[in-house]
C-alpha positions as a printed NumPy array, in Angstrom:
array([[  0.   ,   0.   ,   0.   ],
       [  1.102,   3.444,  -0.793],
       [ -0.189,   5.048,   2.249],
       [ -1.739,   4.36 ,   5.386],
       [ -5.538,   3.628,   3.992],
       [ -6.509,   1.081,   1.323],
       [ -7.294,   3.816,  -1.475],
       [-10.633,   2.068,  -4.131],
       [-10.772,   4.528,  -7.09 ],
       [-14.672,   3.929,  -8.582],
       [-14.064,   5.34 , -12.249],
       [-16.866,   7.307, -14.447],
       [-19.956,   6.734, -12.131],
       [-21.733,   8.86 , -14.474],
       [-20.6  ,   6.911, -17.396],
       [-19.932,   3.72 , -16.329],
       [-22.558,   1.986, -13.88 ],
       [-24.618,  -0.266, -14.481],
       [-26.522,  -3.546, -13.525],
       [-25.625,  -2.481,  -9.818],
       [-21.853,  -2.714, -10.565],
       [-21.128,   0.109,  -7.948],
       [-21.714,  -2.676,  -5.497],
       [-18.446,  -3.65 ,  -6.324],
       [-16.895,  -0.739,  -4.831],
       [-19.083,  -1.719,  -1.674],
       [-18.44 ,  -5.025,  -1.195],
       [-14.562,  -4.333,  -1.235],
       [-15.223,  -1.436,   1.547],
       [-17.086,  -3.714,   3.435],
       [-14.461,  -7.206,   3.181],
       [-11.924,  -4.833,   3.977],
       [-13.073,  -2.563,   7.047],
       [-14.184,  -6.068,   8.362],
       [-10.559,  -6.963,   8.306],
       [ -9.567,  -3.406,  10.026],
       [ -7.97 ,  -2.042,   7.083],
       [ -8.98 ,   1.24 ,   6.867],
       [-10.34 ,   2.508,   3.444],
       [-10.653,   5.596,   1.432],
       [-12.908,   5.614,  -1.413],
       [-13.099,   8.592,  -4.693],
       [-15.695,   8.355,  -6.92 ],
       [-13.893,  10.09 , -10.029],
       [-16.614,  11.836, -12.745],
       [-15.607,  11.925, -16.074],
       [-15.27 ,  15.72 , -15.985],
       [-12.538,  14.765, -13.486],
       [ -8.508,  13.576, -13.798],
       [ -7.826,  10.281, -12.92 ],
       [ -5.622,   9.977,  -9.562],
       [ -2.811,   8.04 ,  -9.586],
       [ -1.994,   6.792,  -6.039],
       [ -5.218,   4.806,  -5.548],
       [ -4.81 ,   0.486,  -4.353],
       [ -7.637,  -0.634,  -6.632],
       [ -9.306,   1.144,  -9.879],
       [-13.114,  -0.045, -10.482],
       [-14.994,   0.063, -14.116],
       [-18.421,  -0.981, -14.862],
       [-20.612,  -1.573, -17.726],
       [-22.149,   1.064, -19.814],
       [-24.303,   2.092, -22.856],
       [-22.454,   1.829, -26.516],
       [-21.93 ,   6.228, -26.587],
       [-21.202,   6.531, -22.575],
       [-18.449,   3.571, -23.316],
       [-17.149,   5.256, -26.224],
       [-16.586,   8.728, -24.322],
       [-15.574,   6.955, -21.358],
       [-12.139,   5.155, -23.149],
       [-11.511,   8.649, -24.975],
       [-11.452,  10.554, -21.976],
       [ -8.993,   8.03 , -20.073],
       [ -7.077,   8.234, -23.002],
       [ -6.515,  11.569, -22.526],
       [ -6.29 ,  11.497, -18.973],
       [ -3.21 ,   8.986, -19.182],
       [ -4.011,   8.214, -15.451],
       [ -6.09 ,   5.191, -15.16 ],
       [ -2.396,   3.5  , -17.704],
       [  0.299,   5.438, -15.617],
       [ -0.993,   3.993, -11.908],
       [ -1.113,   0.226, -13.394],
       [  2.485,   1.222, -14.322],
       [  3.172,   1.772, -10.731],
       [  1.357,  -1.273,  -9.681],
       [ -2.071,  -0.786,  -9.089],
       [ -4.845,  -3.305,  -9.135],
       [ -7.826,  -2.815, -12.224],
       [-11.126,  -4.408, -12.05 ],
       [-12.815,  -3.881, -15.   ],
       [-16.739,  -5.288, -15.731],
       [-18.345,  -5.685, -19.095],
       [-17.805,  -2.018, -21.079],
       [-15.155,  -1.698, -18.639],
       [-13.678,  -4.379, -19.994],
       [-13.918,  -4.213, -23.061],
       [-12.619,  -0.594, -23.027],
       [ -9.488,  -1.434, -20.996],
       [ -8.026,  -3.447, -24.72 ],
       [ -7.041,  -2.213, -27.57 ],
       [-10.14 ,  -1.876, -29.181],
       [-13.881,  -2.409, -29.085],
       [-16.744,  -2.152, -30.825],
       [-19.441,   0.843, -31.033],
       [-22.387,   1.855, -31.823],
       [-22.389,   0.015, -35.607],
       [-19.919,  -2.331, -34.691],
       [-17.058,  -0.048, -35.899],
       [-13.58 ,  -0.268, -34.003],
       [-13.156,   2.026, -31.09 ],
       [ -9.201,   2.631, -29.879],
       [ -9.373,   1.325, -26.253],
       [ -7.017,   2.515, -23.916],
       [ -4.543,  -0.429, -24.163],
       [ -4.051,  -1.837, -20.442],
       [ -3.792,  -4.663, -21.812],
       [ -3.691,  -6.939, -25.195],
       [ -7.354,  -7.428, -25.638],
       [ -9.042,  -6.966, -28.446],
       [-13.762,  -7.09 , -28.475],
       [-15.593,  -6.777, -31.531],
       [-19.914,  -6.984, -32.165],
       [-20.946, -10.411, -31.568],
       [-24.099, -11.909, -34.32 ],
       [-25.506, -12.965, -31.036],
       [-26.415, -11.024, -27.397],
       [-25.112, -13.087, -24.679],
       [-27.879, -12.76 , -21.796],
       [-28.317, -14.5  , -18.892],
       [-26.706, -16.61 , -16.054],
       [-22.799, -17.285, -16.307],
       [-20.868, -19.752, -14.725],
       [-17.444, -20.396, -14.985],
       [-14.151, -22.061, -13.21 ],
       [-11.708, -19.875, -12.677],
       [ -7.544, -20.142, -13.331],
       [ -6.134, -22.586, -10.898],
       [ -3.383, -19.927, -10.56 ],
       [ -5.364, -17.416,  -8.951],
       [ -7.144, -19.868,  -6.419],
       [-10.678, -18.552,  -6.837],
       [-13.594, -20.83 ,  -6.3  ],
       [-15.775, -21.103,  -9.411],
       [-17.727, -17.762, -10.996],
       [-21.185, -16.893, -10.613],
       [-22.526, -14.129, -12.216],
       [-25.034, -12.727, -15.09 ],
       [-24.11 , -11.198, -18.413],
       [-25.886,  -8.881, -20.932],
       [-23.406,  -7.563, -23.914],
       [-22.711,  -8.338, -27.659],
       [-19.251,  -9.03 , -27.549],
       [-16.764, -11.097, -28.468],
       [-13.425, -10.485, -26.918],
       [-10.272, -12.229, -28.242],
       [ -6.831, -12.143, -25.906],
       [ -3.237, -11.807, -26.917],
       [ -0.657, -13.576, -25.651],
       [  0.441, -11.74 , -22.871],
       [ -3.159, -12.074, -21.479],
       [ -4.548, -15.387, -19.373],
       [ -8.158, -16.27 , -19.252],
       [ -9.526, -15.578, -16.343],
       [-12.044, -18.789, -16.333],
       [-13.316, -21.184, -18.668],
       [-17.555, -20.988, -19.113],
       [-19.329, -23.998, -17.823],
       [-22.702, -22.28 , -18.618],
       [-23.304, -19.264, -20.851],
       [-21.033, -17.106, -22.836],
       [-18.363, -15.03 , -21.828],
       [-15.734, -14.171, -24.297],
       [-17.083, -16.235, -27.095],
       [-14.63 , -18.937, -27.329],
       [-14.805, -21.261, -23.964],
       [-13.582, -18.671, -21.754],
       [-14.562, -15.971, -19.66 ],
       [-12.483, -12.237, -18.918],
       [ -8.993, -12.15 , -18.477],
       [ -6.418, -10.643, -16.174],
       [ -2.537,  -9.578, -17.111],
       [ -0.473,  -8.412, -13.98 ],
       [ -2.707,  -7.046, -11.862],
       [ -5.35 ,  -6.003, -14.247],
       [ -8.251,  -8.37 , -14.613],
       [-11.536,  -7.708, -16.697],
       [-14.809,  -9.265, -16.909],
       [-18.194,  -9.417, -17.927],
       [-20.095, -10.595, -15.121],
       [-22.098,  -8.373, -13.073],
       [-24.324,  -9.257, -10.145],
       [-22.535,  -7.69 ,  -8.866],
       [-19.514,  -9.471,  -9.273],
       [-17.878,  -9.614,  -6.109],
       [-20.708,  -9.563,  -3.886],
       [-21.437, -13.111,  -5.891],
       [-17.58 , -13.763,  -5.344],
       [-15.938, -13.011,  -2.426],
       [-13.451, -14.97 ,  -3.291],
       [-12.337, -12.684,  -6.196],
       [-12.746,  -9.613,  -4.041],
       [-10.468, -10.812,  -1.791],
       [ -7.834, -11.607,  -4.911],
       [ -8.123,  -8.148,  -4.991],
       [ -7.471,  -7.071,  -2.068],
       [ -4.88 ,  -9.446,  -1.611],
       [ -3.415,  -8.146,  -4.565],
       [ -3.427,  -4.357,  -3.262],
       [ -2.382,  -5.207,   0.402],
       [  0.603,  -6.966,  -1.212],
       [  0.223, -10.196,   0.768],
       [ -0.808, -13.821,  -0.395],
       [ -3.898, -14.548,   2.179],
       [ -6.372, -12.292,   4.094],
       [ -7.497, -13.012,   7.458],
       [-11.103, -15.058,   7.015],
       [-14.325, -13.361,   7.707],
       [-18.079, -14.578,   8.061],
       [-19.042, -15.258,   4.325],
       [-22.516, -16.691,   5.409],
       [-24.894, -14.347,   3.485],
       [-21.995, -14.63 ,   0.441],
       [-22.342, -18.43 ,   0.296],
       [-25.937, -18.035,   0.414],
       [-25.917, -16.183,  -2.167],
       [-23.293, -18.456,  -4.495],
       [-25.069, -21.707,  -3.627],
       [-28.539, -20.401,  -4.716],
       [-27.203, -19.089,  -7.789],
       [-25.163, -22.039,  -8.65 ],
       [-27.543, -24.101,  -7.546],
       [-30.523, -22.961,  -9.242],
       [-28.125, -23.066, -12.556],
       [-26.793, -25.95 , -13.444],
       [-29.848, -27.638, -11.48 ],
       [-31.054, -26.491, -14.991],
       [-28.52 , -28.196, -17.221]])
């Protein structure tokens, strides 16, 4: 950590927020004030510069035009690419994702420069993926398996500097067998739910990840399980 509080930057609110993905930025302030780590959270508008000291930078999904002026304004801002350089953590979710690559596609399916965090590129789908979304995750990061619900039209290919982040048991994800990715310490996605209230687990990677330590001290994930094994549950009970 760079100072003495865990620092969560939630990026765009305006732009980039939905399908309840701010709950993201909640569920980390809650895992890690349960923990006693004290936390500082900026929400950053996109009139706004991107700091560059924060632990953890947050992205959710957005509309097709919001997404498009989101990626051009943290182009311009250079912040959101200068703090990964120093080491900070991105978790990106669905447009988030998408606009964290190289390039995307808008509002007729024409490419979109991304801002290049990592070597991803997502392209208009024939198909929109909707629905429930499970996946096992990379044995490397030791994350149970993913629960979570997806609503997009793309197709997102990874280069080969970029690992997949899980591998789609039910539903659609990337578009080839796998779901997100994650290079260094930048991992996208395009699950919301949200996310990490449906995966503690990956939260705490997170966190993990910013505290600079391997293992968190455990905390009551009752309600979280709950959660997971009705979801999971009432999903491939389907199959």
């Amino acid at each position: 950590m760079q100072s003495d509080k865990l620092r969560l930057i939630w990026i765009y609110p305006d732009l980039l927020s939905t399908y309840g993905d701010q709950g993201n930025v909640l569920v980390l302030e809650q895992r890690a004030r349960r923990r006693n780590i004290p936390v500082e959270t900026v929400y950053v508008r996109s009139a706004d510069p991107i700091p560059e000291q924060g632990d953890v930078y947050l992205l959710g999904g957005g509309e097709d035009r919001p997404q498009i002026l989101a990626a051009a304004r943290l182009r311009r801002d250079g912040g959101l690419g200068r703090a990964v350089e120093r080491g900070a953590s991105v978790f990106a979710v669905c447009a988030g994702y998408q606009l964290i690559g190289t390039v995307f596609g808008g509002e007729e399916g024409q490419p979109v420069e991304g801002v290049g965090l990592i070597d991803i590129g997502s392209r208009r789908g024939e198909r929109r993926a909707v629905g429930e979304i499970v996946a096992e995750v990379d044995p490397e990061l030791g994350v149970p398996t993913l629960t979570g619900f997806e609503n997009h039209m793309g197709v997102t290919d990874l280069g080969p500097s970029v690992r997949p982040l899980s591998r789609t048991v039910v539903g659609t994800g990337n578009g080839d067998g796998t779901e997100g990715c994650y290079s260094g310490r930048v991992l996208g996605t395009y699950l919301h739910g949200p996310a990490l209230a449906r995966n503690p687990g990956l939260a705490d990677l997170l966190l993990s990840w910013a505290m600079g330590v391997e293992t968190l001290p455990p905390i009551d994930d009752t309600w979280h399980e709950r959660l997971r094994d009705e979801r999971l549950g009432t999903v491939l009970g389907r199959q």
